[in-house]
MARGU-500976 format. One record per residue (C-alpha): x, y, z. Coordinates in steps of 0.2 Angstrom, whole numbers, plus 5000, padded with zeros to 4 digits. Each point is the difference from the previous one (the first is absolute). Last residue first. Layout:
! residues N
@u:X v:Y w:Z
...
! end
This chain:
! residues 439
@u:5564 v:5522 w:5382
@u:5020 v:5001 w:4998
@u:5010 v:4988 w:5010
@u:5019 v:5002 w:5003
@u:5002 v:4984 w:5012
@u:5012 v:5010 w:5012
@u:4990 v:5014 w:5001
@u:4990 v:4986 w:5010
@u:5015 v:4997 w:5012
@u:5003 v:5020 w:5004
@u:4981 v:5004 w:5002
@u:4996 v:4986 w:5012
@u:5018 v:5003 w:5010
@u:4996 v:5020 w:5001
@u:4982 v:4997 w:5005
@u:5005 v:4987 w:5015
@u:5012 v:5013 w:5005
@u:4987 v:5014 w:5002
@u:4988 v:4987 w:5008
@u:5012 v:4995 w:5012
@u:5005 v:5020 w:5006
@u:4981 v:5005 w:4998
@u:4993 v:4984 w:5011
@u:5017 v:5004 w:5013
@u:4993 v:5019 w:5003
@u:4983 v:4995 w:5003
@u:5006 v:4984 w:5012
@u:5010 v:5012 w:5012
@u:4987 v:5010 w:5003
@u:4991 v:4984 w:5003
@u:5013 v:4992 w:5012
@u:4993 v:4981 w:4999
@u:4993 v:4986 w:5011
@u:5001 v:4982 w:4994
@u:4988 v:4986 w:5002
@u:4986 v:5010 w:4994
@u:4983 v:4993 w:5004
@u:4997 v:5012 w:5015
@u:4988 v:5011 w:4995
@u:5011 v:5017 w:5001
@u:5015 v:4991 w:4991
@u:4987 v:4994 w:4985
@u:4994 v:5017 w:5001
@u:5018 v:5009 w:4998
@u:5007 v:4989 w:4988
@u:4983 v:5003 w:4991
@u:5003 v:5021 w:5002
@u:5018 v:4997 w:4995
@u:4996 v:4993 w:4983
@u:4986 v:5013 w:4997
@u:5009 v:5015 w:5001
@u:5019 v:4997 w:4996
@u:4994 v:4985 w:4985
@u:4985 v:5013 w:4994
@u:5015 v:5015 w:4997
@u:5001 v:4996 w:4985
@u:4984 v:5005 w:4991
@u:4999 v:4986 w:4983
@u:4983 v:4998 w:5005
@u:4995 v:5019 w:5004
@u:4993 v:5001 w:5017
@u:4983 v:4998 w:5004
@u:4985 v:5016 w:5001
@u:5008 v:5010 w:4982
@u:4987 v:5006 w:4991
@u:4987 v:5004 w:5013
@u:5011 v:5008 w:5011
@u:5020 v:5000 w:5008
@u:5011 v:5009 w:4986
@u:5010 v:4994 w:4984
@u:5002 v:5015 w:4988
@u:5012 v:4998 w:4988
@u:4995 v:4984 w:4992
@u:5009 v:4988 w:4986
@u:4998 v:4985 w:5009
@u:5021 v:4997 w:5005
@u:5000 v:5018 w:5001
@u:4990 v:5001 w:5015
@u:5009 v:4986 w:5011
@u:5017 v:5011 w:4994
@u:4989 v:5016 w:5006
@u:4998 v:4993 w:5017
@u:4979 v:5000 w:5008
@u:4999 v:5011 w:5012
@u:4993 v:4989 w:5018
@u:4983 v:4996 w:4999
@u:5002 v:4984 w:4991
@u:5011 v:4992 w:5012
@u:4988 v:5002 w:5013
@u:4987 v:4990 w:4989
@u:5015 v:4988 w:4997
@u:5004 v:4997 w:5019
@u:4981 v:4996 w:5003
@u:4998 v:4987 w:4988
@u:5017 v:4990 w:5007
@u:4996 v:5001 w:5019
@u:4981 v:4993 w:4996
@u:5007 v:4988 w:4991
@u:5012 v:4998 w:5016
@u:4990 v:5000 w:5013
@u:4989 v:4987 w:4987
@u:5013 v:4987 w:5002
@u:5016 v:4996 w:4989
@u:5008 v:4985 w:5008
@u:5012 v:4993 w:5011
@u:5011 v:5016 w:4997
@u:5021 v:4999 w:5000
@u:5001 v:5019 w:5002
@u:5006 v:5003 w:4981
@u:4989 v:4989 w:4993
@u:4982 v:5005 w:5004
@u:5008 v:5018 w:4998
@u:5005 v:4994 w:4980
@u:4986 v:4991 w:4998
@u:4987 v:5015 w:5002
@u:5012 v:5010 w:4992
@u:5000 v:4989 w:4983
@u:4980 v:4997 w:5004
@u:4994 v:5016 w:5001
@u:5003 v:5015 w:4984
@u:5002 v:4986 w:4989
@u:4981 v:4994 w:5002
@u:4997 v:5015 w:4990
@u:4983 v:5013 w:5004
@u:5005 v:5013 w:4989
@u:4991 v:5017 w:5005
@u:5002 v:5008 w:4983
@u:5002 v:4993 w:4982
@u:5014 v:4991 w:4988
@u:5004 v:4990 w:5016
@u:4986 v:4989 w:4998
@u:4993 v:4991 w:5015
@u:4985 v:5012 w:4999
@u:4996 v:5013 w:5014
@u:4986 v:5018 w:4998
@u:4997 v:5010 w:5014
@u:4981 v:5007 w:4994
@u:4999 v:5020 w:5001
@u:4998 v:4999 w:4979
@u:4986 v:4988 w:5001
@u:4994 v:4994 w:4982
@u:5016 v:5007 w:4990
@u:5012 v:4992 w:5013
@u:4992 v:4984 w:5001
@u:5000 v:4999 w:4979
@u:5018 v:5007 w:5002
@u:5006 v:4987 w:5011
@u:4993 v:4986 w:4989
@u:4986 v:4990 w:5010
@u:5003 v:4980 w:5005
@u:5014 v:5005 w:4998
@u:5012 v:4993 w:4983
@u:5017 v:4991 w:5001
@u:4995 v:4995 w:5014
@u:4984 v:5002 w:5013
@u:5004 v:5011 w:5015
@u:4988 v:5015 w:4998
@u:5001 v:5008 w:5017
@u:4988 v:5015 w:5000
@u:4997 v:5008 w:5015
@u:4986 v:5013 w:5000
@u:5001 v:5020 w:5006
@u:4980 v:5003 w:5001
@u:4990 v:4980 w:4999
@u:5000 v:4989 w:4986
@u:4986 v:5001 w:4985
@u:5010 v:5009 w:4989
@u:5012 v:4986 w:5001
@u:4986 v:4987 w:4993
@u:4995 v:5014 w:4989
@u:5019 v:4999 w:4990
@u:4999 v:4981 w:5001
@u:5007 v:4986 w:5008
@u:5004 v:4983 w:4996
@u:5007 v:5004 w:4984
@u:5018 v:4993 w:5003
@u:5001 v:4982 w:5013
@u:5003 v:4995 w:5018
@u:5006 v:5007 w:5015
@u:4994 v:5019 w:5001
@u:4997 v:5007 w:5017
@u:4987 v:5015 w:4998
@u:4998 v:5010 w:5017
@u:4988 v:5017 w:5006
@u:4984 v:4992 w:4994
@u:4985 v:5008 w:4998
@u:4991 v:4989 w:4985
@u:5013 v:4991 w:4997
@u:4994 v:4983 w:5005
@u:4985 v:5002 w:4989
@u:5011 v:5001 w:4984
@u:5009 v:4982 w:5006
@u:4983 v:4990 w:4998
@u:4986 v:4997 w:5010
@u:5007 v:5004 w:5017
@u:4997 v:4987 w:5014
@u:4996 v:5006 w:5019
@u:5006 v:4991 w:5012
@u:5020 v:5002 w:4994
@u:5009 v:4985 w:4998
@u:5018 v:5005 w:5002
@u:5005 v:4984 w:5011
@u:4992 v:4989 w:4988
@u:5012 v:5004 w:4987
@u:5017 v:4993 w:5011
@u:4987 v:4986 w:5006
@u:4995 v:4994 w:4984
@u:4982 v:5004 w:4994
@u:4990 v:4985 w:4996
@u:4984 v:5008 w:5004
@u:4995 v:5019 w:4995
@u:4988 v:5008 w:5012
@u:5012 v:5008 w:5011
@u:5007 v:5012 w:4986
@u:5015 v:5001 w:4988
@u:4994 v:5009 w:4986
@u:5001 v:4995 w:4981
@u:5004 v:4980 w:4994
@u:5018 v:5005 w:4992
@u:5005 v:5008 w:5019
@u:4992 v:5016 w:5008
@u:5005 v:5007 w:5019
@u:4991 v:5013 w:5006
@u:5010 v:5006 w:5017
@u:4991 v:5010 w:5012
@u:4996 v:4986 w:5011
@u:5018 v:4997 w:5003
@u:5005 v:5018 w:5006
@u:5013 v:5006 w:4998
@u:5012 v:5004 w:5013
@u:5020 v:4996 w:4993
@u:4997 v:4982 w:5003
@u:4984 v:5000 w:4990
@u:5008 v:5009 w:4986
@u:5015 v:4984 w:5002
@u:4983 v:4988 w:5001
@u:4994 v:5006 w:4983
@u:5016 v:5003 w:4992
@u:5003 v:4980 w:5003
@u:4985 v:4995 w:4992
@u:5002 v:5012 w:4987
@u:5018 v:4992 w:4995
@u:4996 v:4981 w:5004
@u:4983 v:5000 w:4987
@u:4983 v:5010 w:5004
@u:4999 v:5011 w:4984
@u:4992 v:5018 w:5001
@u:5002 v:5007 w:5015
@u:4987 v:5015 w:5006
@u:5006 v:5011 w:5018
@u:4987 v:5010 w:5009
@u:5014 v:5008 w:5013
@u:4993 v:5005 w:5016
@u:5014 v:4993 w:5010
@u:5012 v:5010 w:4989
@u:4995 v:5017 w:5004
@u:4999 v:5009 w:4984
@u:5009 v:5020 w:4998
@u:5005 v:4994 w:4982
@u:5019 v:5001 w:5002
@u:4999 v:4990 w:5018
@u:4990 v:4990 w:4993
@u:5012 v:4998 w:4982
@u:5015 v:4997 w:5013
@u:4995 v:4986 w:5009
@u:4991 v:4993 w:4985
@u:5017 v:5001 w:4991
@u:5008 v:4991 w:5013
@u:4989 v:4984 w:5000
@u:5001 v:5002 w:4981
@u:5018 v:4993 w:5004
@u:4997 v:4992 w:5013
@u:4985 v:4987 w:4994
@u:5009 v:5000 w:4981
@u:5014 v:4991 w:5008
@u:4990 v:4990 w:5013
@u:4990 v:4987 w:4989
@u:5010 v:4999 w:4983
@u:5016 v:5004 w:5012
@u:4996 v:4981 w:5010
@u:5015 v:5002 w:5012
@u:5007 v:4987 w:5013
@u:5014 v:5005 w:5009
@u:5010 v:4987 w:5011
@u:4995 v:4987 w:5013
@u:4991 v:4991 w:4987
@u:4982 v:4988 w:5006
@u:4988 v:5016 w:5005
@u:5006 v:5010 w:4986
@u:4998 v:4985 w:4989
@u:4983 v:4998 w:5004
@u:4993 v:5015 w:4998
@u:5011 v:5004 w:4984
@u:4992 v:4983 w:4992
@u:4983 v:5004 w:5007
@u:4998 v:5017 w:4992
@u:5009 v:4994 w:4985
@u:4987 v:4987 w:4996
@u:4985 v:5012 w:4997
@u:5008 v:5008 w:4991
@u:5013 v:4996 w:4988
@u:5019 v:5001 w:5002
@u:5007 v:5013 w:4992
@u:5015 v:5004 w:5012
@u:5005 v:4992 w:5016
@u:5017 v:5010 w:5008
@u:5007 v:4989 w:5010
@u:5014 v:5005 w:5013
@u:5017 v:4997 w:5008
@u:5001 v:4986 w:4986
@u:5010 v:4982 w:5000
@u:4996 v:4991 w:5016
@u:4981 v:5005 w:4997
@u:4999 v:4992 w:4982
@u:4992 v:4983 w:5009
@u:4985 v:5015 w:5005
@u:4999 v:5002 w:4983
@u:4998 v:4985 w:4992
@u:4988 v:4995 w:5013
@u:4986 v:5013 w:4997
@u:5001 v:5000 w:4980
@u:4996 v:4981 w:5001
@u:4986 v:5002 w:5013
@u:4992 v:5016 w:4991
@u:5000 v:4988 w:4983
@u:5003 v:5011 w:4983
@u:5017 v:4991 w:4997
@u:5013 v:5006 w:4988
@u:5010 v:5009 w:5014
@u:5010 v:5016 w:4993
@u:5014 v:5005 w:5014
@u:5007 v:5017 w:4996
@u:5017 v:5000 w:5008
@u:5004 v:5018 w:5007
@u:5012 v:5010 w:5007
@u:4997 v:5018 w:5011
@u:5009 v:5016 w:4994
@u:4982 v:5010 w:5004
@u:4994 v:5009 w:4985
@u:5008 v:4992 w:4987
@u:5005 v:4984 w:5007
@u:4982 v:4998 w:5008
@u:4994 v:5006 w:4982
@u:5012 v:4989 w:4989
@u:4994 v:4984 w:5010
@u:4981 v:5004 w:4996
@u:5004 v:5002 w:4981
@u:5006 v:4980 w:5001
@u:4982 v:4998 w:5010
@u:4993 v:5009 w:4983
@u:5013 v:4991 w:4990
@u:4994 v:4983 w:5008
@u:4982 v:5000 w:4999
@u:4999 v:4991 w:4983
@u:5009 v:4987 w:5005
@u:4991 v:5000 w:5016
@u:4982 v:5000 w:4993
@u:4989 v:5012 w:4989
@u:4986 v:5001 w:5012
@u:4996 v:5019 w:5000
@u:5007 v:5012 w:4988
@u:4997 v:5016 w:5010
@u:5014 v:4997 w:5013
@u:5003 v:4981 w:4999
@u:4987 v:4992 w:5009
@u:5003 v:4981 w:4999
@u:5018 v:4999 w:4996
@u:5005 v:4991 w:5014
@u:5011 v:5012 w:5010
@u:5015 v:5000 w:5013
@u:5009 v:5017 w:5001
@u:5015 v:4993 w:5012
@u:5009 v:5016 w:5009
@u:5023 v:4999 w:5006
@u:5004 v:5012 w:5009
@u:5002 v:4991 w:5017
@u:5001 v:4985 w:4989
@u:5018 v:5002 w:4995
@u:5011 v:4990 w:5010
@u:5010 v:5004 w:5014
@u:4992 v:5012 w:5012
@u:4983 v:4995 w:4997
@u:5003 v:4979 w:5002
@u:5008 v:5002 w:5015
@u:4985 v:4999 w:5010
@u:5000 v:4982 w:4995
@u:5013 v:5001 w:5016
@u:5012 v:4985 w:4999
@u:4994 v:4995 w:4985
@u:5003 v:5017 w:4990
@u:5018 v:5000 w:5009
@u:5005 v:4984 w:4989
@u:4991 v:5005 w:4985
@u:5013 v:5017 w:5001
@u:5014 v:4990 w:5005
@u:4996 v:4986 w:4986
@u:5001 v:5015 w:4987
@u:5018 v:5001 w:5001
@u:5005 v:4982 w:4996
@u:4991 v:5000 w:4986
@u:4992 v:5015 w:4992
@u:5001 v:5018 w:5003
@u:5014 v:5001 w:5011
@u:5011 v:4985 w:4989
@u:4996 v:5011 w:4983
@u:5004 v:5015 w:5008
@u:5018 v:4991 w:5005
@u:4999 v:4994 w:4984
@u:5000 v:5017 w:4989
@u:4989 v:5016 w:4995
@u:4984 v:4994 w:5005
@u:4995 v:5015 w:5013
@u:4984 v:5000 w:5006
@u:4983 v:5008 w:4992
@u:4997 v:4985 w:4989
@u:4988 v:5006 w:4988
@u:4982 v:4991 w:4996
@u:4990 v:5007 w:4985
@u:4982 v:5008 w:4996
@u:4991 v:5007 w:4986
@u:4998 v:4986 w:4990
@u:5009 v:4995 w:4984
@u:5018 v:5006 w:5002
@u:5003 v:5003 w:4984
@u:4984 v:5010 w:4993
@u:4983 v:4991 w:5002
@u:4993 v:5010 w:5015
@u:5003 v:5018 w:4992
@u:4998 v:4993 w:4984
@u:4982 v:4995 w:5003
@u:4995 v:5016 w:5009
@u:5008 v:5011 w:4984
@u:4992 v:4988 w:4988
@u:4983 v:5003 w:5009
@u:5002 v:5021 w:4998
@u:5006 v:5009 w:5015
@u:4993 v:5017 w:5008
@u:4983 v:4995 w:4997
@u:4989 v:5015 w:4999
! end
């Protein structure tokens, strides 16, 4: 059931402000001699010493903390090519979410251009500006070489969450629903239903964590992706199995995995039947799976059943990585955000989500009873201690692999995350109580 009718979701982004996001000074500007430090002659000293050492850059300006989310409109979430205009509150969205969960600043950058080339040099002439790009809803199969590219060209974090977001964090639940189940994850018979940037990156993130390629059936819009087709693009091609399945029922027949990317009704209650003892189900298709939770649930009561809704178990929630993922990128100065520190980030929120589960965390979903199991393999969405779990553990890689430029006290990082993040709430909550909305 909705929690909010359309009205509700119009006013909320209508209602004075428009948007959802605003810039605040956060220096004093009480008088001229603020006035002459934050502007002429005062801000020459700090331009002066960024010349000297471009170094400087992170120690007087904002773009240590400061995230681009650059999109062109031509995959936004379940709505698909609707372009940049009509992209921007979901990239507007974005910005409260890294603020939210992870006190980091955000310009969304909409580009009305659908050419790789374009997209590719705007951004890289964005790098003296950001500490790090965030791409979001950029079609496949152009966002794989646009973040390719631009990871090799930038010198700063280069992030494509469509792709790696959904990778950790059902990476994570997978660890934790094998481990559940008893099933050893090399011998994982894993289906995947849609072939865009998200199951393309889930697929070599399970394969990272030990499975194995060959057991992955893969399906786009034209059926099974097999060595017999022609005209396959490479990021497809890789997953061509040798033997070709005749339709997405077949592929089930004895599978331990479902990966859902694509669209509701693809599955049916026998088509879970069909699956092996104890099956994964990862139904990711939104608003509606590509099999309701209950329907799953009825057909295979042992299976571990995930959506991306947060009105049933197991959510699988982009939230839940890339705020921390960016913020221990940030926080050690990192070059990039590798796969040490994918893999850093899935594993810190299986481990999170065996430890007990606090009753505030509860309360916000209504429950009373949160324990490790089939119901609950991935920490809660709005679970905050993410940022001093997951944050620290990408610090941690990025400082292990060397493409940190700083090096950190990590016990000492967990306890600052809370302290920033506390005071970060308390400003966010104070200013908006400001503007006396009612939604």
């Amino acid at each position: 059931m909705a929690l909010f009718t359309k009205e509700e979701a119009l006013r909320y982004h209508s209602a004075w402000r428009t948007g959802k996001l605003e810039s605040v000074p956060i220096k004093p500007f009480r008088n001229q001699k603020d006035l002459s430090l934050a502007y002429s002659p005062g801000v020459a000293l700090a331009c002066k010493e960024i010349e000297a050492n471009p170094e400087n850059v992170w120690k007087y300006t904002n773009r240590g903390n400061l995230v681009a989310v650059v999109s062109n409109g031509t995959a936004v979430l379940g709505l698909g090519n609707i372009g940049p205009m009509a992209g921007k509150p979901v990239m507007e969205g974005k910005g409260v979410l890294f603020k939210i969960f992870a006190d980091i600043d955000v310009y969304d950058i909409n580009l009305d251009t659908k050419d790789p080339e374009k997209v590719i040099e705007t951004v890289k002439l964005l790098e003296p500006t950001f500490g790090a790009i965030n791409l979001e809803d950029i079609k496949a199969p152009e966002c794989f070489e646009i973040e390719q590219r631009l990871i090799d060209m930038m010198d700063i974090p280069v992030f494509h969450d469509d792709q790696h977001g959904t990778a950790i964090i059902s990476g994570a639940g997978i660890l934790n629903a094998v481990e559940i189940t008893g099933k050893k994850i090399e011998d994982l018979k894993i289906v995947v239903s849609g072939a865009g940037a998200a199951a393309i990156a889930c697929s070599k993130f399970y394969v990272a964590l030990g499975v194995d390629p060959a057991n992955i059936a893969m399906f786009d819009s034209r059926g099974h992706i097999n060595t017999s087709r022609t005209g396959l693009h490479p990021t497809k091609a890789q997953f061509a199995q040798k033997h070709a399945y005749a339709n997405l029922g077949e592929a089930f027949k004895g599978a331990d995995v479902f990966l859902g990317l694509s669209k509701k009704g693809l599955v049916s209650q026998d088509m879970v039947k069909s699956m092996a003892k104890h099956p994964i189900i990862f139904a990711m298709a939104n608003p509606d799976p590509e099999i309701g939770y209950y329907e799953a649930k009825e057909a295979r009561p042992d299976a571990i059943m995930g959506t991306g809704r947060s009105d049933f178990p197991n959510q699988i929630n982009n939230v839940s990585g890339f705020p921390f993922i960016f913020r221990g990128a940030l926080d050690v100065g990192s070059k990039k955000i590798n796969e040490a520190m994918k893999l850093a980030a899935a594993k810190s929120l299986a481990a999170l989500a065996k430890e007990p589960v606090p009753t505030e965390v509860m309360d916000m979903y209504g429950e009373k009873d949160v324990k490790f199991g089939i119901d609950y393999i991935i920490p809660k969405a709005l679970d905050f201690r993410m940022l001093e779990w997951e944050a620290p553990a990408v610090a941690k890689a990025a400082m292990d692999t060397g493409v940190a430029k700083t090096t950190i006290d990590l016990e000492q990082y967990k306890k600052d995350l809370r302290a920033r993040i506390d005071a970060s709430h308390k400003r966010i909550d104070a200013y908006v109580a400001t503007y006396n909305y009612d939604f």
